[in-house]
N, C-alpha and C positions, 0 to 999 in steps of 0.2 A: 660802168663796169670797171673801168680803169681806175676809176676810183675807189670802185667796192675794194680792188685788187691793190693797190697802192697800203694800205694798210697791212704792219708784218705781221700781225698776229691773222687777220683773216687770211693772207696769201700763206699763211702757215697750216691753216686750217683746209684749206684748199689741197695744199701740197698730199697733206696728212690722207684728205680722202680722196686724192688720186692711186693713191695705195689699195683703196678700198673701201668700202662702207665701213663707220665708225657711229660708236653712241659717243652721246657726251662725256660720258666718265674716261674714255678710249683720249678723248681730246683734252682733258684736264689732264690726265696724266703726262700723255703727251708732251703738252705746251708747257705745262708750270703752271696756268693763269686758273684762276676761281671759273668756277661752275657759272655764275651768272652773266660772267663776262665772255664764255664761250656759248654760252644759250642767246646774248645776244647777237654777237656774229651771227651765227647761225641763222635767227630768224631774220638778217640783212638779205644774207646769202639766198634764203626760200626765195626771201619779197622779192630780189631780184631773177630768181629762177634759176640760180647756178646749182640750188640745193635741191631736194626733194629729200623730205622725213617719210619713214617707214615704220610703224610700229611695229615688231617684238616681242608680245608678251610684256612684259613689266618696261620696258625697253622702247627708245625711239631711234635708229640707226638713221645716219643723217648717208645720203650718195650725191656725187656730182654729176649734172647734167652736161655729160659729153657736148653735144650739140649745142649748148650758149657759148661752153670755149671754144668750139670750132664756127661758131660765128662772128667772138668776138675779133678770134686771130684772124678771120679771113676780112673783117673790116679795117685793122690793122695793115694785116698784108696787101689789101686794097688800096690804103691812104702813102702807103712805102710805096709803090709800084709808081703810083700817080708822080710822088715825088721825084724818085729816078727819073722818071720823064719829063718830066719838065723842070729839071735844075735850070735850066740855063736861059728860061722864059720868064723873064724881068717883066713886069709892067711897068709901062710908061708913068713919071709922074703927071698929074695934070698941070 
């Protein structure tokens, strides 16, 4: 996921449709970037579940899956936590 997200044009895409459902013409305009290079984002984003497509009519509206970013930040927020606690627990070298 961090890595899907690490990428500015995906985390742009992302951004775009925290706003709202968006088609791909909505996201070419948007970004500046070609039609095929936002079609493939996208089908990254499906594969990994942050996206869900909707048909339309002529039309496929791309939404984000609330709950993968509320999982990914709470395994985040989980790995932060862990850390605060235990800064100060050095392992021994052997």
């Amino acid at each position: 996921m961090i890595r899907l997200l690490a990428d500015p044009l995906r985390a742009q895409i992302v951004a775009l449709l925290a706003e709202g459902p968006a088609c791909t013409c909505h996201l070419v305009e948007d970004t500046g970037a070609k039609q095929p290079n936002i079609s493939n984002h996208l089908r990254l984003l499906r594969e990994a579940g942050l996206v869900v497509s909707e048909p339309q009519g002529r039309f496929t509206y791309y939404r984000l899956v609330p709950e993968a970013l509320e999982a990914a930040a709470g395994y985040l927020t989980d790995m932060a936590s862990q850390a605060r606690a235990r800064s100060e627990a050095r392992r021994e070298c052997p």
